[in-house]
KOLVEXDREN-435176 format. One record per residue (C-alpha): residue number from 1; residue in three letters; x, y, z. Coordinates in steps of 0.5 Angstrom, whole numbers, plus 500, padded with zeros to 3 digits. Layout:
REM KOLVEXDREN-435176
NUM|ALA|X|Y|Z;
...
//
This chain:
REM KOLVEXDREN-435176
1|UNK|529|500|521;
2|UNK|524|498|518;
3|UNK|523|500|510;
4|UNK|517|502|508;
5|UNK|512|496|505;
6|UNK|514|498|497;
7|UNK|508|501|493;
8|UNK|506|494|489;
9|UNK|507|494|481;
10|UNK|508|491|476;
11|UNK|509|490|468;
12|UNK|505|490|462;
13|UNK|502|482|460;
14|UNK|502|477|455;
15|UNK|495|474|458;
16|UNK|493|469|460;
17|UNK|495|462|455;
18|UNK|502|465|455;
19|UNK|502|465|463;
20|UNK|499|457|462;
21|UNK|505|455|458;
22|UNK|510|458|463;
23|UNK|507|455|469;
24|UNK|505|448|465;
25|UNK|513|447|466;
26|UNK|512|447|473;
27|UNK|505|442|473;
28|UNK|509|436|476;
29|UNK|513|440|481;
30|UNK|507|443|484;
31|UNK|504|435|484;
32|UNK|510|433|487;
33|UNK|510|438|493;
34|UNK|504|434|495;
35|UNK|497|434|497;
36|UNK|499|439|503;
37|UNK|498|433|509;
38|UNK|503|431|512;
39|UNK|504|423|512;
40|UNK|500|421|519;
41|UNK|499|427|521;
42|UNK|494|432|520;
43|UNK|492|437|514;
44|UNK|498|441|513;
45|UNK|496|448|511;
46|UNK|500|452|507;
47|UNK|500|460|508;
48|UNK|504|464|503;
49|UNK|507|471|505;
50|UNK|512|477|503;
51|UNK|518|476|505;
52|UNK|517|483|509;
53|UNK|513|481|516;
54|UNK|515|474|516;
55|UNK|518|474|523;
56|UNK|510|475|524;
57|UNK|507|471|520;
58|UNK|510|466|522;
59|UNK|508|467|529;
60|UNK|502|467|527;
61|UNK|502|460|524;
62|UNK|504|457|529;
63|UNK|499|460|534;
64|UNK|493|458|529;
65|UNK|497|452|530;
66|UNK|497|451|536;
67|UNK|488|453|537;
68|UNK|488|448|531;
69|UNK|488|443|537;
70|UNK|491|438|532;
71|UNK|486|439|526;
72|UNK|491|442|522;
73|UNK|497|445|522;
74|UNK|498|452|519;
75|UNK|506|453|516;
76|UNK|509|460|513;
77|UNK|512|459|507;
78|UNK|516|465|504;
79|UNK|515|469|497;
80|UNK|520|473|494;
81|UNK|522|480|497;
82|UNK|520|485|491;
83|UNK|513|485|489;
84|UNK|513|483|482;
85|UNK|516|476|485;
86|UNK|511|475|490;
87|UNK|505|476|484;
88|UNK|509|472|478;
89|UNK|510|466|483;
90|UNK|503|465|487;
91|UNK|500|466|479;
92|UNK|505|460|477;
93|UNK|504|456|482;
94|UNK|495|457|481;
95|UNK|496|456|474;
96|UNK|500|450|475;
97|UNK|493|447|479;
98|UNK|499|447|485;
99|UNK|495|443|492;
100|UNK|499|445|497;
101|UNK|498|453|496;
102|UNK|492|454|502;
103|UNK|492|461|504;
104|UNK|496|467|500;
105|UNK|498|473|503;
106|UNK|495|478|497;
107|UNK|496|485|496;
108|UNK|491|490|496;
109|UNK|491|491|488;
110|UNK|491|484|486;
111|UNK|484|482|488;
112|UNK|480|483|482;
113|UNK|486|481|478;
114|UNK|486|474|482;
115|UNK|478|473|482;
116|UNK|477|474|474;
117|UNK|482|469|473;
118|UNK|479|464|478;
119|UNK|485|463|483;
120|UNK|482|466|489;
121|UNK|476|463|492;
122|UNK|470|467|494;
123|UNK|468|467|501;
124|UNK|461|464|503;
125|UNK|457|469|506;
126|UNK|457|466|513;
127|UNK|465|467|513;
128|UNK|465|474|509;
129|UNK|460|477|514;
130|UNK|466|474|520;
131|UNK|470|479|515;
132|UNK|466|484|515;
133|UNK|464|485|522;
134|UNK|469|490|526;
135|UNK|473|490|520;
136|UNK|475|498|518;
137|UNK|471|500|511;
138|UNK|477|502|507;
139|UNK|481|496|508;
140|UNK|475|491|507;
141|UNK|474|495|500;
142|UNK|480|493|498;
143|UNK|478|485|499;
144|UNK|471|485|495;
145|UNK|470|485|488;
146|UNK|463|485|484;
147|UNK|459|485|491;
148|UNK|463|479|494;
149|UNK|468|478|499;
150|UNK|474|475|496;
151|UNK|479|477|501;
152|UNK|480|478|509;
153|UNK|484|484|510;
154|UNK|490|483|514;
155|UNK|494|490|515;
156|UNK|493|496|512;
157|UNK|497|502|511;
158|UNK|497|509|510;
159|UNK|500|516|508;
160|UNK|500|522|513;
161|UNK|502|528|513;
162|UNK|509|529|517;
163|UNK|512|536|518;
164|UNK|518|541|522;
165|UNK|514|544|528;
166|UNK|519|549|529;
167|UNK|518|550|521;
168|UNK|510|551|521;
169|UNK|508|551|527;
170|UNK|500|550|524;
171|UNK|500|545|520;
172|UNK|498|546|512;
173|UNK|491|543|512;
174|UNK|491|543|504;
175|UNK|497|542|498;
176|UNK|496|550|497;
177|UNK|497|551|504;
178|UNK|503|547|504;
179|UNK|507|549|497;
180|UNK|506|557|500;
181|UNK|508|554|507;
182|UNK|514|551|503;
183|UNK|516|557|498;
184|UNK|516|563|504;
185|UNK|521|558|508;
186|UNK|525|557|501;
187|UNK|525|566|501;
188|UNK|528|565|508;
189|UNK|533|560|506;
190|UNK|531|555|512;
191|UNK|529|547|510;
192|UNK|523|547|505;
193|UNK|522|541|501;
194|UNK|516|538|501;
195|UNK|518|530|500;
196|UNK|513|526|496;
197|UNK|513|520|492;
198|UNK|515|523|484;
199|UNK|519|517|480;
200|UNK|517|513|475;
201|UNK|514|508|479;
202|UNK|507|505|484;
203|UNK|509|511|488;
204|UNK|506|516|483;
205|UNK|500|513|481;
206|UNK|499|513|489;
207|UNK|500|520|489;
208|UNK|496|521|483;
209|UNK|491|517|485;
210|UNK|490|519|493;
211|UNK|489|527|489;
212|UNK|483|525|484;
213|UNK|479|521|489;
214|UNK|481|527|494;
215|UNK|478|532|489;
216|UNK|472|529|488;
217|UNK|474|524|481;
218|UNK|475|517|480;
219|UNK|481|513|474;
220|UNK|475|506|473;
221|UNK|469|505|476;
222|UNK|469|498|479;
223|UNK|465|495|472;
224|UNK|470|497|468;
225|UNK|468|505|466;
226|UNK|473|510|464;
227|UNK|471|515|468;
228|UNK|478|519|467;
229|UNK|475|523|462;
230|UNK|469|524|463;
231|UNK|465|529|468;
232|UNK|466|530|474;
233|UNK|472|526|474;
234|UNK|476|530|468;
235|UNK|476|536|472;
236|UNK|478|533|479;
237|UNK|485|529|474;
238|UNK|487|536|472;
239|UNK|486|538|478;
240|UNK|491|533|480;
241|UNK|495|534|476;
242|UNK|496|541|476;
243|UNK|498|539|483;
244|UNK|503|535|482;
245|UNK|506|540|477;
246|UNK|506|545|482;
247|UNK|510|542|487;
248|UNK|515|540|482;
249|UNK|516|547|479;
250|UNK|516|551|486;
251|UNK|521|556|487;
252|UNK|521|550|495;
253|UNK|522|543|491;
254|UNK|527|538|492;
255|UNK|531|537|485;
256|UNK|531|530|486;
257|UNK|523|529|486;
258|UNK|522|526|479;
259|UNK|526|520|482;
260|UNK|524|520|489;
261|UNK|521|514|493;
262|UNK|519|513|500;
263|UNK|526|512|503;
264|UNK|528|519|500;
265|UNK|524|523|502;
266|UNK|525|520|509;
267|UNK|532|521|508;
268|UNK|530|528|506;
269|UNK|527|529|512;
270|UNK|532|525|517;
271|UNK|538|530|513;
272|UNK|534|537|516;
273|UNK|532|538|508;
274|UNK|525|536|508;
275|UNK|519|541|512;
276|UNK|514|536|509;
277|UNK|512|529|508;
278|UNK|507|525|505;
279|UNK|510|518|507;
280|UNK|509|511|511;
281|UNK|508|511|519;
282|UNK|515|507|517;
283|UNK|519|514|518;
284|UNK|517|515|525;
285|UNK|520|508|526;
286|UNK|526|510|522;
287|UNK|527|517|526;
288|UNK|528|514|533;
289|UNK|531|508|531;
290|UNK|538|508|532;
291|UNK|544|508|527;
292|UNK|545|503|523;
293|UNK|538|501|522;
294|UNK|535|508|523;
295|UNK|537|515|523;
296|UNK|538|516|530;
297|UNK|534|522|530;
298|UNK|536|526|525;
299|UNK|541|530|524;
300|UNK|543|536|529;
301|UNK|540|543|527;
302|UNK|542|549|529;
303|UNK|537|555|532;
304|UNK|533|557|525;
305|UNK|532|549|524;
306|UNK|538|549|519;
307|UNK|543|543|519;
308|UNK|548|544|523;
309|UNK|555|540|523;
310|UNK|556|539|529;
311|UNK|552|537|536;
312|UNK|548|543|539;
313|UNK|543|539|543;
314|UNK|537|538|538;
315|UNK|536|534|532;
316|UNK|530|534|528;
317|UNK|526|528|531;
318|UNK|525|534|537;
319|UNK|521|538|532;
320|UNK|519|532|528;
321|UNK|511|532|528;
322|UNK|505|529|524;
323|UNK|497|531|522;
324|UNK|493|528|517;
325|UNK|494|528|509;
326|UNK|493|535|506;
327|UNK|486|537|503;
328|UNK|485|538|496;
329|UNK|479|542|497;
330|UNK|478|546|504;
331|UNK|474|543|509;
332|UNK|474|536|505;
333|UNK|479|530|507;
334|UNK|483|529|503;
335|UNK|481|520|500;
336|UNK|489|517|501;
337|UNK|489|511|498;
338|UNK|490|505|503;
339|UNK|495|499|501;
340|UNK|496|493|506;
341|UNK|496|485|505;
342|UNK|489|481|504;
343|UNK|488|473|506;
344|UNK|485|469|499;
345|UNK|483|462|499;
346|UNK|486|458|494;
347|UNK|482|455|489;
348|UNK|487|450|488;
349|UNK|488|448|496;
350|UNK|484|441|498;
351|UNK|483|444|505;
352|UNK|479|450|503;
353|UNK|475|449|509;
354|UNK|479|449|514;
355|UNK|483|454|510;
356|UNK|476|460|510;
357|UNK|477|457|519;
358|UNK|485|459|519;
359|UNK|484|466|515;
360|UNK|480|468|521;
361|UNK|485|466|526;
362|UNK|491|468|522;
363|UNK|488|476|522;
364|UNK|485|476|529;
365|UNK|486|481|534;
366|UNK|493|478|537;
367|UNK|496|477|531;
368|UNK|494|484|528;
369|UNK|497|487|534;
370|UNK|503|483|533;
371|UNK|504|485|526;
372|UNK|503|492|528;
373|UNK|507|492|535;
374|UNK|513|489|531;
375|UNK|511|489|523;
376|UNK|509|497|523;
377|UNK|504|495|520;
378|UNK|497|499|522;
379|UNK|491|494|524;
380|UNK|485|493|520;
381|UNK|480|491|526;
382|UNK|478|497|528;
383|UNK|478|496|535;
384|UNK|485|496|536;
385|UNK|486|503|535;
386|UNK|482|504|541;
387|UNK|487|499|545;
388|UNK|493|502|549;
389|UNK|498|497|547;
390|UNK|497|500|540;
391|UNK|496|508|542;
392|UNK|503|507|545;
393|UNK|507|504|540;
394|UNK|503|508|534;
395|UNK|504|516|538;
396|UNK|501|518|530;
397|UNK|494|513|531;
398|UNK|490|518|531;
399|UNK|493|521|525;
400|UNK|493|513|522;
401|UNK|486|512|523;
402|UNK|483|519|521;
403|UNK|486|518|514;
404|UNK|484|510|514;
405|UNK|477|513|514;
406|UNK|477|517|509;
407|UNK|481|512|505;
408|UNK|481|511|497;
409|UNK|483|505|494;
410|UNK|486|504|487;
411|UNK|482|502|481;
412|UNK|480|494|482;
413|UNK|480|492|476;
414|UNK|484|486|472;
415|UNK|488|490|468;
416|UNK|491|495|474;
417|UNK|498|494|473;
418|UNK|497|496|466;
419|UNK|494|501|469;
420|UNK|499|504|473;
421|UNK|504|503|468;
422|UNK|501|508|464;
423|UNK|499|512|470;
424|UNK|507|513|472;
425|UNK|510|514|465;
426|UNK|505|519|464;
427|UNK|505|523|470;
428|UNK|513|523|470;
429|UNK|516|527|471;
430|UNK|511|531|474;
431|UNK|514|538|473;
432|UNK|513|537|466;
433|UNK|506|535|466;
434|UNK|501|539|462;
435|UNK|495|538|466;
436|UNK|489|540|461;
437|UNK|493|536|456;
438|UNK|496|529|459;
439|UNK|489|527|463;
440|UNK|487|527|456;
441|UNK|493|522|453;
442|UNK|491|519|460;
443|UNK|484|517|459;
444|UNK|486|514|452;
445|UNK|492|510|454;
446|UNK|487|508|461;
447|UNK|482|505|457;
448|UNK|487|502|452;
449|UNK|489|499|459;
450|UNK|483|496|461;
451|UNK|482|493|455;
452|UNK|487|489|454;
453|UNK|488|481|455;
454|UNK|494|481|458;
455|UNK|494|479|466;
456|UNK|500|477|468;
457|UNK|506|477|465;
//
């Protein structure tokens, strides 16, 4: 089973020079790791990836290497699993001025931060505008800052609704609806939680995020304003909040959502715990992928939809459906915040032309169809949701796609990570949350954030 791609985050910095001082110690490795061109041999083409979907990513270097026809040669080369690994290296290698990073697989909430710090390339017109066609809006969002391109969107990913039929047979269309559902269930002692991402961490500034945007409001504009505490932001925060603060005191809530990430509430959901969940197109996956690498379908349920412990012919993946992400407001789509993976150009690579050239051919459609078929993660070429191939293996595309248009993206700003940091801490845990006064302590706090130095710790 594939685990869900990890909301990204980070920690607070100590800015650029303290940055320097620890990648200066690896100036002479990174000069040692060479010039990127094997001896005799065409330009070789380093492209730095995740650790998750490198099986993909491989495949596709190989076959951009093989379209290269002997002009260069594109080879994978592995980050760290976490996040915060992925971000320190890539930052440590560019300030050490390394030459053999090319091409480097970026999260979404990273472009500002990289651009400002000048280790990402902006791209050309002529190539931005090949990035631009038939690329889907939300995710070519995440890759423009300041009225550039400065990273291709690779894949993308979304939260949707995922529900019990045989428990709601019509599904909530907006969070109201969804928490009435939940309580009238729990007042019949069926399953009725609602699992949503409620720890301390990148989930929750997601959550957050998505409902402000949803309700018609914004955290900072891309120039750097703080909106959150201004009109009509303000009203959507506490909005949001006031969201949150429902869900986690409803007669309906799971006790564990104040440390829940995405994997529990896909437990939750797999055990016959769970009626609803805002979650990945992973537990779809996870659902019908046998033990031990998935749930197997779930536990076996009994005629009213409650757990049974023993086998009586049905399971919860018989009743396991999908729609798309609740509303905030009636008849509006909710904006569900999009993460993904972004192509940059190195500023530090000597082969930033055929680099720009490798980009397009490592994000083409044969290759996002792979990183979806066998990655699971969605597209970001708008194409391929009409592509058969891609309905099949993704029943939920519809649902995937719906949301993807109506998608927000979080604050692209330099100092984001800290931005999130004080989100989660603040919003945590979200039954104690005060809506009128934490938006408040929020704006504050986020401006503080967005006016320090710090960029990578």
């Amino acid at each position: 089973m594939r685990e869900p791609l990890d909301p990204r985050r980070g920690r607070p910095g100590g800015g650029r020079r303290r940055l320097a001082l620890a990648g200066g110690a690896l100036l002479a490795a990174a000069m040692i790791a060479g010039c990127g061109t094997e001896a005799g041999g065409p330009p070789v083409l380093n492209f730095y990836t995740p650790a998750d979907g490198a099986t993909q990513y491989a495949a596709a270097a190989e076959a951009c290497t093989a379209a290269a026809g002997g002009r260069y040669t594109v080879v994978q080369q592995t980050l760290p699993k976490d996040a915060d690994g992925q971000r320190l290296q890539l930052a440590r290698r560019l300030v050490a001025g390394d030459p053999a990073v090319d091409i480097i697989g970026i999260d979404v909430t990273w472009t500002a931060e990289f651009a400002e710090a000048g280790w990402i390339e902006r791209f050309p017109p002529d190539i931005a505008a090949q990035v631009t066609e038939g690329t889907l809006e939300g995710p070519l969002e995440t890759g423009s800052y300041q009225g550039g391109v400065w990273a291709a969107p690779l894949n993308t990913n979304t939260q949707i609704l995922w529900y019990r039929k045989d428990l709601s047979p019509t599904p909530p269309a907006t969070w109201d609806e969804m928490i009435r559902a939940s309580e009238d269930l729990a007042a019949r002692g069926l399953p009725s939680y609602i699992e949503v991402q409620g720890a301390q961490y990148e989930g929750l500034t997601v959550w957050f995020n998505t409902l402000i945007n949803s309700a018609g409001g914004q955290i900072v504009s891309e120039n750097g304003e703080v909106l959150i505490g201004q009109e009509p932001s303000r009203s959507a925060a506490v909005r949001a909040a006031s969201i949150m603060q429902r869900v986690a005191t409803s007669s309906a809530a799971d006790p564990s959502l104040s440390v829940a990430k995405e994997n529990d509430g896909r437990l939750a959901m797999e055990a016959g715990q769970a009626a609803f969940q805002v979650n990945y197109p992973f537990v779809y996956a996870s659902i019908n992928t046998p033990p031990p690498d998935g749930g197997g379908g779930g536990t076996f349920i009994d005629e009213q939809g409650r757990p049974a412990g023993t086998d009586t012919g049905r399971q919860v993946i018989d009743e396991f459906a999908w729609a798309p992400y609740p509303a905030v407001e009636a008849g509006t789509p909710a904006k569900v915040t999009i993460g993904g993976l972004n192509l940059g150009v190195s500023t530090t690579s000597l082969h930033k032309d055929l680099a720009f050239e490798a980009v397009q051919c490592l994000r083409n459609r044969e290759n996002q169809l792979r990183n979806a078929v066998e990655g699971g993660v969605p597209p970001t070429l708008e194409a391929l949701y009409s592509d058969p191939a891609f309905q099949a293996e993704y029943p939920a595309w519809e649902a995937i796609k719906t949301s993807l248009d109506n998608a927000s993206v979080r604050p692209k700003t330099p100092a984001y990570q800290s931005i999130s940091i004080v989100i989660s801490d603040l919003l945590n845990p979200p039954a104690q949350i005060d809506p009128e006064a934490v938006v408040g302590t929020l704006a504050e706090q986020v401006a503080r954030a967005e006016n320090s130095e710090g960029l990578v710790p």
